[in-house]
C-alpha positions as a Python dict, from the first residue, in 0.01 Angstrom:
ca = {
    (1, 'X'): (0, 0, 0),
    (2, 'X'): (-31, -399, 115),
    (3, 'X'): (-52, -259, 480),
    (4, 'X'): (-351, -5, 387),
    (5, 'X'): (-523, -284, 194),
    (6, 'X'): (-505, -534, 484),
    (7, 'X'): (-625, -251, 675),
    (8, 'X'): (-948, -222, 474),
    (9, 'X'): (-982, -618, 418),
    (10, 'X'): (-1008, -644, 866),
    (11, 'X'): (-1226, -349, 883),
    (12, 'X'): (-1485, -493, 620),
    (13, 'X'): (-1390, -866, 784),
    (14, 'X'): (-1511, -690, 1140),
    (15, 'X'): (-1836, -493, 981),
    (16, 'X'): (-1948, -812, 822),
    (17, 'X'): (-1971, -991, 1152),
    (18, 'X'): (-2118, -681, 1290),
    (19, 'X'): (-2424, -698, 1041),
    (20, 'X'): (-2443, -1132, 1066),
    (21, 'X'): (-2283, -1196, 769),
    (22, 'X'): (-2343, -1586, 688),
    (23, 'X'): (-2013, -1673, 881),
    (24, 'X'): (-1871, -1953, 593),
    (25, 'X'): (-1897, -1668, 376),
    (26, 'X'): (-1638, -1475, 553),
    (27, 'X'): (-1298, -1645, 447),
    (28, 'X'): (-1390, -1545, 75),
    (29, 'X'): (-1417, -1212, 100),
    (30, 'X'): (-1022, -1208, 151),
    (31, 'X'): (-972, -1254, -175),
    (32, 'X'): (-1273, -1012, -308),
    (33, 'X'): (-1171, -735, -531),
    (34, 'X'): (-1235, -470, -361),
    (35, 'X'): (-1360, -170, -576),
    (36, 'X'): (-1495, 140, -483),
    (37, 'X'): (-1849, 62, -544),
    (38, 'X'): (-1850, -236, -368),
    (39, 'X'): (-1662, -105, -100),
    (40, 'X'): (-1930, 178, -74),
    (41, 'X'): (-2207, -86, -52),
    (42, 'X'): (-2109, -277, 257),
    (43, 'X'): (-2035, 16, 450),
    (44, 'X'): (-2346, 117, 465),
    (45, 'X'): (-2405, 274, 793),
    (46, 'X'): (-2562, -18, 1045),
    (47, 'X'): (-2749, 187, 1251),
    (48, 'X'): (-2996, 291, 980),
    (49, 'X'): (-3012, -18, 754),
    (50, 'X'): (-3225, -378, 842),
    (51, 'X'): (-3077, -641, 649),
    (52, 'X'): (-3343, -826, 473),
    (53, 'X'): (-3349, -1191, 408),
    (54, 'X'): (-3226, -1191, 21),
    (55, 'X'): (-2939, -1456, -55),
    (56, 'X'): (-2804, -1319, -376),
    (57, 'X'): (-2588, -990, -210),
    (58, 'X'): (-2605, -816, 146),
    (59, 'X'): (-2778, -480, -75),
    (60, 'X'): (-3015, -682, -244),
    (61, 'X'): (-3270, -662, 4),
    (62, 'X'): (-3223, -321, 232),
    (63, 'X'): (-3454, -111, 424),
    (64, 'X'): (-3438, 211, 571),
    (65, 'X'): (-3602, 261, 921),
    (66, 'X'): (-3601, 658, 837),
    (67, 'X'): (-3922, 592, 635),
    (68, 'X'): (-4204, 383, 815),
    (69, 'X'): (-4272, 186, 430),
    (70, 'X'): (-4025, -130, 385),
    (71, 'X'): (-3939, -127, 38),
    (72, 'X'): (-3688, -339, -151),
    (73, 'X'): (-3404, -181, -350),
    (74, 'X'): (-3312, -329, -679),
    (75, 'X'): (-3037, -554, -697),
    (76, 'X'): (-2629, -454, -725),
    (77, 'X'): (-2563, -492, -1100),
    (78, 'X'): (-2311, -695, -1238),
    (79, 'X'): (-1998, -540, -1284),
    (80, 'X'): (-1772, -528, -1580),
    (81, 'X'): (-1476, -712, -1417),
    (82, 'X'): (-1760, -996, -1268),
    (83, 'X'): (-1905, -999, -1623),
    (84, 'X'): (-1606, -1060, -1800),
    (85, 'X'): (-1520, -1353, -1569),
    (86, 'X'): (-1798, -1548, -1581),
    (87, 'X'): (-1823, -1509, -2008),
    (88, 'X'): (-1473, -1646, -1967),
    (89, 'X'): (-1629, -1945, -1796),
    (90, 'X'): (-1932, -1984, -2017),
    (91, 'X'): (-1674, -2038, -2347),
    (92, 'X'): (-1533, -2258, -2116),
    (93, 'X'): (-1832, -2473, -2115),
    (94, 'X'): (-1888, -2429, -1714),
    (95, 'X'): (-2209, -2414, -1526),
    (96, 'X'): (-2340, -2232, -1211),
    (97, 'X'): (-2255, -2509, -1029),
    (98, 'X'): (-1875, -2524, -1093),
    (99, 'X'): (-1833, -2132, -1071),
    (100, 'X'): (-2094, -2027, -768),
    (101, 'X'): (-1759, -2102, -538),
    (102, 'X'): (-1612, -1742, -681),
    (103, 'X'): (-1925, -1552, -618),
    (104, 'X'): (-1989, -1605, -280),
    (105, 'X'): (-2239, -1339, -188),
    (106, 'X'): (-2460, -1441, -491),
    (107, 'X'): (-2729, -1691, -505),
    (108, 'X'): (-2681, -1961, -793),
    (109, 'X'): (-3011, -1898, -933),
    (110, 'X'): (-2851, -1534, -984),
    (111, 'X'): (-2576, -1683, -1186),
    (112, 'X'): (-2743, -1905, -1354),
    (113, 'X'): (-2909, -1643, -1509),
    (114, 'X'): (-2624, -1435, -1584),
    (115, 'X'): (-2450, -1754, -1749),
    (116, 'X'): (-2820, -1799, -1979),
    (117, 'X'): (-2806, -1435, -2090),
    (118, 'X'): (-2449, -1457, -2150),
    (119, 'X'): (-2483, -1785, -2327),
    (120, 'X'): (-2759, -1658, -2561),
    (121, 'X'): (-2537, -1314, -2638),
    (122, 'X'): (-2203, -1565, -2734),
    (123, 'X'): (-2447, -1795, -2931),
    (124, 'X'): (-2563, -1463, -3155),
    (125, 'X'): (-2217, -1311, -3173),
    (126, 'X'): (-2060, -1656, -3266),
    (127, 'X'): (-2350, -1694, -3552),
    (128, 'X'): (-2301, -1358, -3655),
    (129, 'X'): (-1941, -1437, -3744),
    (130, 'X'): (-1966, -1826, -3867),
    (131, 'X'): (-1779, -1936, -3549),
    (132, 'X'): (-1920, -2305, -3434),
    (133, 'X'): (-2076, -2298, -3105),
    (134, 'X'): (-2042, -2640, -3008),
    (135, 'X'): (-1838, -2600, -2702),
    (136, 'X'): (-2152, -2407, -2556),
    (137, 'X'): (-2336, -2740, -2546),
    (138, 'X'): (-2152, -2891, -2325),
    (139, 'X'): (-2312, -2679, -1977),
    (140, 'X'): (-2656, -2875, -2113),
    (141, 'X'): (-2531, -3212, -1967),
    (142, 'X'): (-2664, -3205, -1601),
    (143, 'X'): (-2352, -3315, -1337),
    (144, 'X'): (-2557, -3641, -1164),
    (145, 'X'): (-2582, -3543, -798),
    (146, 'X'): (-2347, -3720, -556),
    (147, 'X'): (-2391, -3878, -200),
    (148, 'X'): (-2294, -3590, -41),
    (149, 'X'): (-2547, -3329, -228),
    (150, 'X'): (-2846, -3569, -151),
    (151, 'X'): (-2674, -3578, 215),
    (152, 'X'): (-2682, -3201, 234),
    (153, 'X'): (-3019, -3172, 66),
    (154, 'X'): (-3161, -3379, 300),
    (155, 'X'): (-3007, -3190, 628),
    (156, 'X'): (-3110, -2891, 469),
    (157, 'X'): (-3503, -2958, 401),
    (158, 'X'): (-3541, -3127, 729),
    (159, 'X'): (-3386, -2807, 897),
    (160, 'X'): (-3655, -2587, 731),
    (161, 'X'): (-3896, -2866, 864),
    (162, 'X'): (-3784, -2865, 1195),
    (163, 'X'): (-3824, -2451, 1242),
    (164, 'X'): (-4165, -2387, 1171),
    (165, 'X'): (-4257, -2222, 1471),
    (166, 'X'): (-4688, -2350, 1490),
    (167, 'X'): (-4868, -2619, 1304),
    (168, 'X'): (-5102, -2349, 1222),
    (169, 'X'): (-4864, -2238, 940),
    (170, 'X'): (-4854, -2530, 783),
    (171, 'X'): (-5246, -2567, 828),
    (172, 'X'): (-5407, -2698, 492),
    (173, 'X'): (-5057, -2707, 297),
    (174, 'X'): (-4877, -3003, 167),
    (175, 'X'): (-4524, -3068, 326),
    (176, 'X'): (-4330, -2992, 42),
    (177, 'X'): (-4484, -2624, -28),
    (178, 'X'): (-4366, -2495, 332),
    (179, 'X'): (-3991, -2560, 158),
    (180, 'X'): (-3798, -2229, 99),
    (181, 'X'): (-3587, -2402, -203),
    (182, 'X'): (-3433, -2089, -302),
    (183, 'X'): (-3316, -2105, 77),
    (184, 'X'): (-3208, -2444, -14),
    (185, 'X'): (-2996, -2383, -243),
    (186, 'X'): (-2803, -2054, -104),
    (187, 'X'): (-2764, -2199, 231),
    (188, 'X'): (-2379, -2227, 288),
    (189, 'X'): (-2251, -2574, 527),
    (190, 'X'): (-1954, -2610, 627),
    (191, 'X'): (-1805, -2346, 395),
    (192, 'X'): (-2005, -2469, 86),
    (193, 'X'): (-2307, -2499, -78),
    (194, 'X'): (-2537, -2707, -319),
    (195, 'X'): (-2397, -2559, -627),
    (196, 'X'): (-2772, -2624, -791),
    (197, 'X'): (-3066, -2408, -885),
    (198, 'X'): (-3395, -2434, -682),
    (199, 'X'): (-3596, -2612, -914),
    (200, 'X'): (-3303, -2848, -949),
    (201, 'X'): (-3328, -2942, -555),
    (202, 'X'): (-3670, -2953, -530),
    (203, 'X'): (-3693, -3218, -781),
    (204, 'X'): (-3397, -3437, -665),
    (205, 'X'): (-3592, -3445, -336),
    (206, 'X'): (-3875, -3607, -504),
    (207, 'X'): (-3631, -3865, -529),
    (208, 'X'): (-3456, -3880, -219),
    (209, 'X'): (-3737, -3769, 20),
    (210, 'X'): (-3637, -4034, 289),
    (211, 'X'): (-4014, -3963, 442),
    (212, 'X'): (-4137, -4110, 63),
    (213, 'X'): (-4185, -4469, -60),
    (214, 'X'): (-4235, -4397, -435),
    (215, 'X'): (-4311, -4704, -638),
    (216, 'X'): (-4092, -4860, -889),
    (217, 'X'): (-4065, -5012, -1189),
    (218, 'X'): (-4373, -5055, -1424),
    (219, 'X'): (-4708, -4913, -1328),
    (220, 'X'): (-4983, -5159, -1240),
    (221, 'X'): (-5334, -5123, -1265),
    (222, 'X'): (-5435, -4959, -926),
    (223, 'X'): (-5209, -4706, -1018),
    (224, 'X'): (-5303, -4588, -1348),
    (225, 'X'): (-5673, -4602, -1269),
    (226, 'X'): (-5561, -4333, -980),
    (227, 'X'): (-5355, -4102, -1179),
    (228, 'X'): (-5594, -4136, -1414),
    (229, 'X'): (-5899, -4013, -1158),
    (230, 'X'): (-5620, -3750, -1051),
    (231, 'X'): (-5557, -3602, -1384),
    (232, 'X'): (-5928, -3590, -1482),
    (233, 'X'): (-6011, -3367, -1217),
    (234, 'X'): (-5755, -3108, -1351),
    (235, 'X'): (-5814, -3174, -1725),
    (236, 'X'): (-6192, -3178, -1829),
    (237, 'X'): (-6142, -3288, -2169),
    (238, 'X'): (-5987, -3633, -2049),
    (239, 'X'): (-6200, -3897, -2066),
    (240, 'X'): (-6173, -4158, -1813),
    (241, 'X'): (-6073, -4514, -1923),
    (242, 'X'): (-6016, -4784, -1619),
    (243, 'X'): (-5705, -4972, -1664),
    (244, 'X'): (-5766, -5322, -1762),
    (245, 'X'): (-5472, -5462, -1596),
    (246, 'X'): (-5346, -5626, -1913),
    (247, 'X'): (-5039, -5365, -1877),
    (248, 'X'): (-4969, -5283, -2261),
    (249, 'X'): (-5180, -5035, -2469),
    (250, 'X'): (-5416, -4985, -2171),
    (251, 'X'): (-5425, -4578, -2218),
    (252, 'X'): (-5446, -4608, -2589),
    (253, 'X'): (-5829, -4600, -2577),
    (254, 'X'): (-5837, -4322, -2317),
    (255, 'X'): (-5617, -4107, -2567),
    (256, 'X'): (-5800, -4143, -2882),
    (257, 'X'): (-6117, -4004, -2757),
    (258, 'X'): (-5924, -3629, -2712),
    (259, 'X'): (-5709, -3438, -2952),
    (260, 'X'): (-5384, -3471, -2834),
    (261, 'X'): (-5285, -3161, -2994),
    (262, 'X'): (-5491, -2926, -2782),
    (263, 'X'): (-5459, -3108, -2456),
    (264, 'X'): (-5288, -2833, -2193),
    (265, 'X'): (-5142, -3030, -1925),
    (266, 'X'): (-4881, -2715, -1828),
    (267, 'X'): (-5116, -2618, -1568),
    (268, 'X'): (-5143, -2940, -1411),
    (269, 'X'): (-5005, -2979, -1001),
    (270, 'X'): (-4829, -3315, -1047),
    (271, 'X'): (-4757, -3291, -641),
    (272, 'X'): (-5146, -3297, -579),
    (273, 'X'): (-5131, -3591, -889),
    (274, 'X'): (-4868, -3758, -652),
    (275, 'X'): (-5072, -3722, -350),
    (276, 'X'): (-5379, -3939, -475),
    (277, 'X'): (-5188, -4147, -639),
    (278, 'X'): (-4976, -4233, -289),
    (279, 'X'): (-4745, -4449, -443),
    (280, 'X'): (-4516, -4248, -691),
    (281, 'X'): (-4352, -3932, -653),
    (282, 'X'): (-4434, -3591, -872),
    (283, 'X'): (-4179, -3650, -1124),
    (284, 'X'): (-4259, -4012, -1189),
    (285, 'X'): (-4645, -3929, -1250),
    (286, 'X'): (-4541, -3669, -1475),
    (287, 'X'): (-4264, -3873, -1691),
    (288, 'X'): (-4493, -4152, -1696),
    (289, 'X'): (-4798, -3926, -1843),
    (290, 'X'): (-4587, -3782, -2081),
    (291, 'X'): (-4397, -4091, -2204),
    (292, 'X'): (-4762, -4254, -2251),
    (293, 'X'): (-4903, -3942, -2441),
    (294, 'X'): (-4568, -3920, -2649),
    (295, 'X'): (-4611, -4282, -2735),
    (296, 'X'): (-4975, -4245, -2827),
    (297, 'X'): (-4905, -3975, -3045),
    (298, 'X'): (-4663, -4140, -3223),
    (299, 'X'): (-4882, -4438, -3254),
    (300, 'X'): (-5149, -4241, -3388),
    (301, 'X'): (-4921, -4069, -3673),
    (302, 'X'): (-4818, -4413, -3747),
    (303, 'X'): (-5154, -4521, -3827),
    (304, 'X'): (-5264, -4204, -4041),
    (305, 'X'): (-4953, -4274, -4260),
    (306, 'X'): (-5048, -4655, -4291),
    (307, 'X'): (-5388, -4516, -4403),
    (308, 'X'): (-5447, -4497, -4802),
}
C-alpha cells in the first residue's frame, strides 16, 4: 500500500511541474492528504485546460479551450477534513497567518475568511450554550510585522514595479494602484510567504515605502492647511478653516460649522489626500483626521453637558 501511495505522490509531484506549479509549493504536497476529489482535480487532463492566474487553488481559475468563451469556474469547496482542522485552530486562538503554512495551495485572504465564518459560527454555538468565548479574542491582537516581512514586502512590490512591460500602463495612475497586493501576499519566497492579508500589506507599505519620506511627529501648519484643501475637495460640506499655526484647537472652528454626525468620510481616497499633502503617508492623514474629529466630538458633548 506505502509503495502504491508513493507511486501516486511522484506522479502528482511530476504533473505539477508539468502544469508550472509555483515550485516552493512542491515539497508540501508530500504530506497532502490525498483524497479522491482532490486527486481528481489536479489530474485534470493538460492538454485541454489553461491555468489561470488565481492564487487560492490550481482549479480556482480554469478554462477550457474546447469553447472559444473564457469563463471562470467556482472555487474547490472546503472539505470536511480541511474544515475541521482549521475550527481546531480557531478555538485555539490562531490566525491566518500562523496556519496559511498547512494550506499551501490557498491564498491567506481565502483562509482568513474561512477562520471569520468559522469564528462567527463558534461565537453563536458557544452563546447558545453559556460557554465563555474569551479565548476567541485573542486572533484580534495583530502579530507586529518583523524585519524580515517588511524585507520581503519590499522585494515583493518592487518586483511587481520592475515588470510592467510600457509606461503606457501605468499612464495617469498613481504608483501604488499598479500593485497586485493580493499577488503580494500569495507570492511564495524561498519556500514561504507573507502570512498577511492584502489589505494588511498594502498598508504596512505606507509605512515602509523606502521611495516615501512621510513626516513625523506633530502636524504643523503647512500641513493641515493642505489636508485640509485635500479633504474639501472630496467632502462639500467641510468648510475650510486655515490653520493658524498656534498648533492646539486649530480644527475646532473648522468642525463646529458641520454636523459631525452626518459627515461621510468612507468614501474619501486618503492616497489622493496623501498625494497633495506630499509629506505624510495615507494612513497618517487618515488617523490624524479621525483622531481630530473624534476629539472634536468629544469636545463638543462635553460642552452640551456643561450647558444648563
Amino acid at each position: 500500500m506505502s509503495t502504491i501511495t508513493n507511486r501516486v505522490s511522484r506522479g502528482i509531484l511530476s504533473h505539477c511541474r508539468l502544469i508550472r506549479l509555483t515550485p516552493s509549493a512542491a515539497p508540501f504536497l508530500e504530506n497532502t492528504r490525498w483524497t479522491p476529489r482532490f486527486v481528481s482535480g489536479i489530474f485534470k487532463p493538460f492538454s485541454t485546460t489553461t491555468i489561470g492566474t488565481s492564487t487560492d487553488h490550481p482549479k480556482d481559475n480554469i478554462a477550457t479551450t474546447n469553447d472559444s468563451r473564457t469563463h471562470k469556474e467556482s472555487p474547490i469547496p472546503w472539505l470536511k477534513s480541511d474544515i475541521a482542522i482549521l475550527e481546531s485552530k480557531v478555538r485555539e486562538g490562531l490566525t491566518s497567518r500562523d496556519v496559511h503554512m498547512e494550506f499551501p495551495l490557498r491564498s491567506v485572504n481565502a483562509i482568513e475568511q474561512q477562520m471569520h465564518m468559522l469564528r462567527k459560527a463558534i461565537e453563536a454555538k458557544d452563546r447558545q450554550a453559556g460557554v465563555d468565548s474569551k479565548y476567541l479574542r485573542k486572533w484580534m491582537r495583530v502579530q507586529p510585522w518583523t524585519k524580515d516581512e517588511d524585507d520581503m514586502l519590499i522585494q515583493l512590490v518592487q518586483q511587481q514595479q520592475n515588470q510592467q512591460s510600457s509606461p503606457s500602463e501605468s499612464q495617469g495612475r498613481k504608483p501604488d494602484d499598479i500593485i497586485d497586493w493580493s499577488k503580494v501576499s500569495a507570492t511564495w519566497v524561498n519556500g514561504k510567504r507573507l502570512g498577511r492579508t492584502s489589505t494588511a500589506c498594502q498598508r504596512r507599505w505606507d509605512t515602509v515605502n523606502p521611495m516615501a519620506t512621510p513626516g513625523r511627529g506633530h502636524w504643523n501648519a503647512k500641513e493641515d492647511n493642505l489636508l485640509m484643501k485635500a479633504l474639501r475637495l472630496q467632502v462639500p460640506d467641510l468648510k475650510y478653516v486655515k490653520a493658524d499655526g498656534n498648533g492646539k484647537g486649530r480644527w475646532k472652528e473648522a468642525w463646529a460649522t458641520i454636523d459631525i454626525e452626518s459627515l461621510d468620510l468612507k468614501s474619501v481616497d486618503w492616497q489622493e489626500v496623501s498625494h497633495v499633502v506630499g509629506t505624510r503617508s495615507a494612513t497618517g492623514c487618515r488617523g490624524h483626521v479621525y483622531t481630530t474629529l473624534m476629539a472634536s466630538k468629544k469636545d463638543s458633548e462635553s460642552s452640551k453637558r456643561r450647558a444648563p
